[in-house]
MDAnalysis code that builds the backbone (N, CA, C; Angstrom):
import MDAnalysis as mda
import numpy as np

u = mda.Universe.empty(327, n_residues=109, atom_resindex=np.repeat(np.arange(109), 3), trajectory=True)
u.add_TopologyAttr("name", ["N", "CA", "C"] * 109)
u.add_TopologyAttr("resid", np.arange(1, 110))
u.add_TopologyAttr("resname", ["UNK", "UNK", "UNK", "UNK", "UNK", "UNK", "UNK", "UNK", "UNK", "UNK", "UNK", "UNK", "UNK", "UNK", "UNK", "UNK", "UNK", "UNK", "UNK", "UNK", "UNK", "UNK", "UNK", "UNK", "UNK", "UNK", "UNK", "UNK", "UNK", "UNK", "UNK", "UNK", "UNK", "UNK", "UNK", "UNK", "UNK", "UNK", "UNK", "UNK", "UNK", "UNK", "UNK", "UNK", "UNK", "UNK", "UNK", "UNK", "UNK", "UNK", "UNK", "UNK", "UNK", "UNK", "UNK", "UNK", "UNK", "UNK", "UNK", "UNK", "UNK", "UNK", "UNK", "UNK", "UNK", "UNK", "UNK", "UNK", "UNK", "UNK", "UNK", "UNK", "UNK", "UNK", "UNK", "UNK", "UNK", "UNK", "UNK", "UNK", "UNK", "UNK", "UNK", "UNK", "UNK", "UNK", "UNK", "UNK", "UNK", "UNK", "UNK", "UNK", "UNK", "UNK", "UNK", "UNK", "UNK", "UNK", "UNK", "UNK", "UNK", "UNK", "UNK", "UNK", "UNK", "UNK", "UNK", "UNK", "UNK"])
u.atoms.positions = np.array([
    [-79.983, 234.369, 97.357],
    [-78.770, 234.195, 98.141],
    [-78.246, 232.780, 97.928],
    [-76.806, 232.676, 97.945],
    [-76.034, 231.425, 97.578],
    [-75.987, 230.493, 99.047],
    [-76.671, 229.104, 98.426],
    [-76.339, 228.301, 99.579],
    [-74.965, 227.796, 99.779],
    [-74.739, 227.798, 101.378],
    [-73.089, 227.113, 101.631],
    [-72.817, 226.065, 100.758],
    [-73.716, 225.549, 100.590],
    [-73.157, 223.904, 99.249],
    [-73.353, 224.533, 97.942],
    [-73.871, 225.129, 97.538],
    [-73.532, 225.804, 96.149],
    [-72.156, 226.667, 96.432],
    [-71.675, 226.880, 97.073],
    [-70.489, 228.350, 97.210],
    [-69.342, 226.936, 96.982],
    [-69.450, 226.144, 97.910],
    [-68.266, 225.073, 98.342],
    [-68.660, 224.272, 96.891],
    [-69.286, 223.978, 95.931],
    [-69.330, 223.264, 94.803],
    [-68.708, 224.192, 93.922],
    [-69.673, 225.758, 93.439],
    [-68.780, 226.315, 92.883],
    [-67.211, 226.786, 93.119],
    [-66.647, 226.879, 94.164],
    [-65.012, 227.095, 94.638],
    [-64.504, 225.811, 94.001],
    [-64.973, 224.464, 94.266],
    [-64.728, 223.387, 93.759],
    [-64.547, 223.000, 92.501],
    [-65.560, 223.511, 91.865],
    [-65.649, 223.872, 90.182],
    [-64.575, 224.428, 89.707],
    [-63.881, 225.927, 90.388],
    [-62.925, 226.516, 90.156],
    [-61.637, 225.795, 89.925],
    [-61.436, 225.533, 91.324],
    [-60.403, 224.760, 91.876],
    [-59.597, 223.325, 90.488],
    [-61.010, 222.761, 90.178],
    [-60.682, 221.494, 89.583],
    [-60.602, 222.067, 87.971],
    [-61.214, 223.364, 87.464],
    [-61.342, 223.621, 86.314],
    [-60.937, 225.258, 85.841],
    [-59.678, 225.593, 86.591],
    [-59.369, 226.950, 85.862],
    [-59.339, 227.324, 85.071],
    [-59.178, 226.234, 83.803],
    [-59.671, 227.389, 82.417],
    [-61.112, 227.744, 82.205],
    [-61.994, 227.303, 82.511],
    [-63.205, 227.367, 82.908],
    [-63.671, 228.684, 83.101],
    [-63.007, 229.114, 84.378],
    [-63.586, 229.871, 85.392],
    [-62.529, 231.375, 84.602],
    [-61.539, 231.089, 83.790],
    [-60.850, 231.920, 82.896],
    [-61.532, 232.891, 81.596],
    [-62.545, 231.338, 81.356],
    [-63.109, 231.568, 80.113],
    [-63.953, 231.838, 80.311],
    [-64.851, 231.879, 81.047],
    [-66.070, 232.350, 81.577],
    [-65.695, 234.351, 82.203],
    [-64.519, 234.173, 82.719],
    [-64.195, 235.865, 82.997],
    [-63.901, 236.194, 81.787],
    [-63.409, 235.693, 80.729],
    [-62.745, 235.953, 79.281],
    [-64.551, 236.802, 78.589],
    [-65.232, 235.566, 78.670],
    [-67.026, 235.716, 77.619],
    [-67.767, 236.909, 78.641],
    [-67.360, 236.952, 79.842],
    [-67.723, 238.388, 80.710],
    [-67.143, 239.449, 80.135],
    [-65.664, 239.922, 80.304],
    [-65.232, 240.862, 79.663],
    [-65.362, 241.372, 77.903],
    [-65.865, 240.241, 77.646],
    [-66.450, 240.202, 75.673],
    [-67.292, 241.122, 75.648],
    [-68.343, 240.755, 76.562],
    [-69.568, 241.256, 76.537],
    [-69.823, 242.599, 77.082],
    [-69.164, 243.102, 77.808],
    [-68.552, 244.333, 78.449],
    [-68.281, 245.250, 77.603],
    [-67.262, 244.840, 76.516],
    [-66.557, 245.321, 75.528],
    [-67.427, 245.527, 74.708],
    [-68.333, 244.616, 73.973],
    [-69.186, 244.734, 73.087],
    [-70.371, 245.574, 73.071],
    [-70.780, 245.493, 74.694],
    [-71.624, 246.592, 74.925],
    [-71.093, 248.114, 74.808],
    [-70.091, 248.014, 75.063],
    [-69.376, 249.709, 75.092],
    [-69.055, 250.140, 73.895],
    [-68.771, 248.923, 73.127],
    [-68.376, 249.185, 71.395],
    [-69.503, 249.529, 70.868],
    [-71.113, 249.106, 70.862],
    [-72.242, 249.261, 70.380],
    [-72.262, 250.408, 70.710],
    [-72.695, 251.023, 71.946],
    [-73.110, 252.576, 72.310],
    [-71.415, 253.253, 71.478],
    [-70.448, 253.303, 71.156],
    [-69.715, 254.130, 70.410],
    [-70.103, 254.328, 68.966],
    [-70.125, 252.540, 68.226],
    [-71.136, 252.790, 67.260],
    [-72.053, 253.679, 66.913],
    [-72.898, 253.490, 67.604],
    [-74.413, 254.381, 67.663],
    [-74.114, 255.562, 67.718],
    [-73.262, 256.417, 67.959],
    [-73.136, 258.024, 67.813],
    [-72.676, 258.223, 66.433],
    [-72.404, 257.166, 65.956],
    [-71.150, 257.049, 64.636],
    [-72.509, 257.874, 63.416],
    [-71.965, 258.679, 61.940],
    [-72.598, 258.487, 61.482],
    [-72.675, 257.067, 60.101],
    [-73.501, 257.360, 59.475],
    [-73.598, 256.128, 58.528],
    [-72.032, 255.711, 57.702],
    [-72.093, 257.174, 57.110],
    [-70.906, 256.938, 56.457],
    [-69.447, 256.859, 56.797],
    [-69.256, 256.838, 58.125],
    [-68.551, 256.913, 59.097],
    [-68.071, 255.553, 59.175],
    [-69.347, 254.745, 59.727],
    [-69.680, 253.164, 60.214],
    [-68.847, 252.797, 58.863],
    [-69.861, 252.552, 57.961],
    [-69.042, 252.440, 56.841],
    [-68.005, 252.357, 56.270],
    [-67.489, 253.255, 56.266],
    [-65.728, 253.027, 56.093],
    [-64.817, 252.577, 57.120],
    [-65.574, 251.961, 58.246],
    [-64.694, 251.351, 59.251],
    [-65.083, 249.938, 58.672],
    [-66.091, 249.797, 58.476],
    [-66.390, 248.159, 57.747],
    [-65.994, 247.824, 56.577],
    [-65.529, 248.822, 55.511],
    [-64.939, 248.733, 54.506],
    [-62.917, 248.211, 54.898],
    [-63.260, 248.892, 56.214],
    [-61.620, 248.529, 57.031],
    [-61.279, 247.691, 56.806],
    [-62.533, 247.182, 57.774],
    [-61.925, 245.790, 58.300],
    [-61.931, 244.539, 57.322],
    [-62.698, 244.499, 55.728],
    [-62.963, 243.861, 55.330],
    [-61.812, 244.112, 54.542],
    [-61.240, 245.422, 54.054],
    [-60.158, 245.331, 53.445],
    [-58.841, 244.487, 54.064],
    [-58.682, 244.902, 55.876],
    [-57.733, 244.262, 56.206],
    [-57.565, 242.608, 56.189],
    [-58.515, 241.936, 56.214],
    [-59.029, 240.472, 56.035],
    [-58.473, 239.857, 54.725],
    [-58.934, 241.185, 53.699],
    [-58.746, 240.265, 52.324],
    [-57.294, 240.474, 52.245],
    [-56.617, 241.374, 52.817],
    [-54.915, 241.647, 52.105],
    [-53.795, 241.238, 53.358],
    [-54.465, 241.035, 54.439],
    [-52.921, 240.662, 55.519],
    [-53.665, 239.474, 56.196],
    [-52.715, 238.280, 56.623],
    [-52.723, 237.448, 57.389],
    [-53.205, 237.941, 58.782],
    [-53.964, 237.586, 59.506],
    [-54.901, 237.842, 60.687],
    [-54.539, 236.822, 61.462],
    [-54.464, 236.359, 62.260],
    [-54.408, 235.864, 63.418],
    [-55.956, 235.551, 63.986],
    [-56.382, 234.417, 64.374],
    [-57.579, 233.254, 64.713],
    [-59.023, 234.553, 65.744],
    [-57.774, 235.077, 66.212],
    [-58.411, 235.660, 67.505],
    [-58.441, 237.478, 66.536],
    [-58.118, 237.551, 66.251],
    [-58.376, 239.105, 65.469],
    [-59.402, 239.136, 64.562],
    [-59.463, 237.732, 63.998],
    [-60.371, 237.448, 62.889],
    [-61.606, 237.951, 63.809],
    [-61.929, 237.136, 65.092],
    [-63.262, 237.070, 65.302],
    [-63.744, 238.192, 66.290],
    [-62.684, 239.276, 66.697],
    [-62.778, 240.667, 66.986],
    [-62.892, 241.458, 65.744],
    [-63.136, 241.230, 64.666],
    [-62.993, 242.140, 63.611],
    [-64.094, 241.339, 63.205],
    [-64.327, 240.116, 62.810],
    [-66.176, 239.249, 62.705],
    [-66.872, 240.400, 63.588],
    [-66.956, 240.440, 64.787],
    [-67.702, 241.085, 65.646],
    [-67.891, 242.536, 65.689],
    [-66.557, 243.336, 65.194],
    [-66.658, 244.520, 65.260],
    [-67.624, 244.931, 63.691],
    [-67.491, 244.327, 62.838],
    [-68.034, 244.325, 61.298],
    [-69.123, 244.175, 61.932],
    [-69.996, 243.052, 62.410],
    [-71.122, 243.126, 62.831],
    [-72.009, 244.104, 63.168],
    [-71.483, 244.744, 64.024],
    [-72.247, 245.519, 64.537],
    [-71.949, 247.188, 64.237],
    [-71.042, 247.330, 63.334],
    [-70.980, 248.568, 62.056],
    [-72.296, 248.023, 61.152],
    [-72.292, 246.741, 60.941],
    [-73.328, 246.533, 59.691],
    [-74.396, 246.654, 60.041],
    [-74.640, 246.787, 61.286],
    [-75.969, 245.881, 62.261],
    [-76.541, 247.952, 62.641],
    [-75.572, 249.035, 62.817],
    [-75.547, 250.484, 62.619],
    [-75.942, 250.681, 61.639],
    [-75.583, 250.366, 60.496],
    [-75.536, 250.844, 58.656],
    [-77.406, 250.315, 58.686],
    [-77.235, 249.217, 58.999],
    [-78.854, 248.855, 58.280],
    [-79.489, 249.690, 59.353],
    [-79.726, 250.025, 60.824],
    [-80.983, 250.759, 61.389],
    [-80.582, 252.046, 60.959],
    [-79.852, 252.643, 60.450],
    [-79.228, 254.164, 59.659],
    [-80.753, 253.832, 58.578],
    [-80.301, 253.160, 57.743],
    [-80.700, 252.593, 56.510],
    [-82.243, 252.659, 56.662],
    [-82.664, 251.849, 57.779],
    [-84.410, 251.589, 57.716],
    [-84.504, 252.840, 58.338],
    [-84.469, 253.606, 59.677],
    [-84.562, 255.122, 59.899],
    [-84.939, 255.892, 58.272],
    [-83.740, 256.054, 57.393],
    [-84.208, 256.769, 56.862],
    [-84.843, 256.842, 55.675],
    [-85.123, 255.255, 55.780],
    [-86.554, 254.675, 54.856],
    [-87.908, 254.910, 55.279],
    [-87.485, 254.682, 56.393],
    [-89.169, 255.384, 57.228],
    [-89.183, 257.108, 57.131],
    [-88.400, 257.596, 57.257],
    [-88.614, 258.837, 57.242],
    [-89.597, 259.085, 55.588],
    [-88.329, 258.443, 54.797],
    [-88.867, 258.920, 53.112],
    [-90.382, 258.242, 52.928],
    [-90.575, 257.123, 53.493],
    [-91.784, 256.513, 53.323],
    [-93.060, 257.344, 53.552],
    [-92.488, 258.182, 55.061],
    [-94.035, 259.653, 55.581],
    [-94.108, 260.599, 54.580],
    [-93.155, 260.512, 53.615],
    [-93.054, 261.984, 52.542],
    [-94.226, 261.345, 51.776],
    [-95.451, 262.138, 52.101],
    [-96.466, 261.990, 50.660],
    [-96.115, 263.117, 49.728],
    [-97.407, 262.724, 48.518],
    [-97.563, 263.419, 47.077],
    [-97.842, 264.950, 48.090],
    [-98.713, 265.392, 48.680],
    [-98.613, 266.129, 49.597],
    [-97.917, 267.588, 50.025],
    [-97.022, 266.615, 51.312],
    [-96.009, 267.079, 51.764],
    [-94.854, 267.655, 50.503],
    [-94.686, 266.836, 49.873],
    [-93.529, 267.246, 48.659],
    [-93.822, 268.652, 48.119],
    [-95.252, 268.239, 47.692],
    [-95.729, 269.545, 47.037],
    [-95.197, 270.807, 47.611],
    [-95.982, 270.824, 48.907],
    [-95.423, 271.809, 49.818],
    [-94.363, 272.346, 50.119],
    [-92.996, 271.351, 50.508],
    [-92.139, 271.683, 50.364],
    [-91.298, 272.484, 49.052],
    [-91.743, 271.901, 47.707],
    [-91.255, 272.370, 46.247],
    [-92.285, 273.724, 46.284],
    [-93.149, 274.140, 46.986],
    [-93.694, 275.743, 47.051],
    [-93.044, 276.304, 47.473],
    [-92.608, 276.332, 48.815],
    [-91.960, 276.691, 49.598],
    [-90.499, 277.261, 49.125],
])
């Protein structure tokens, strides 16, 4: 629980520093966003992800971007790429359990 002199320092904080208390609701709502963008990701499939990161990298190299799009599209690439590679190791591990074995079996079959 917040003490009365922490409440009256932070209001104070506010008060004397609104972009602050702007930018701090600004890096809240980021993170909000980013979380909700990840879980959409994650249903995505590989090749899916993929050609949205091929997007955005195309849009970068051929049109003028704007400071703040750049680093929503940094971020959104991220975490398409950050999808693509656990796609990637998933189904390296899978191929990795395939023994001499199993194959066999399956090519009987």
């Amino acid at each position: 629980m917040k003490k009365k002199e922490d409440i009256s320092l932070s209001s104070e904080v506010d008060q004397r520093f609104p972009k602050f208390k702007k930018k701090v609701a600004k890096e809240d709502s980021l993170k909000k966003d980013i979380k909700e963008f990840r879980l959409q990701v994650s249903a995505m499939s590989y090749e899916d992800s993929l050609n949205c990161l091929e997007s955005i990298l195309h849009k970068l190299q051929n049109t003028e971007v704007h400071l703040d799009e750049i680093q929503r599209n940094y971020i959104e690439g991220s975490i398409y790429l950050e999808h693509c590679e656990s796609l990637l190791d998933d189904f390296e591990q899978k191929v990795q359990k395939i023994t001499p074995d199993k194959l066999n079996k399956l090519i009987d079959e």
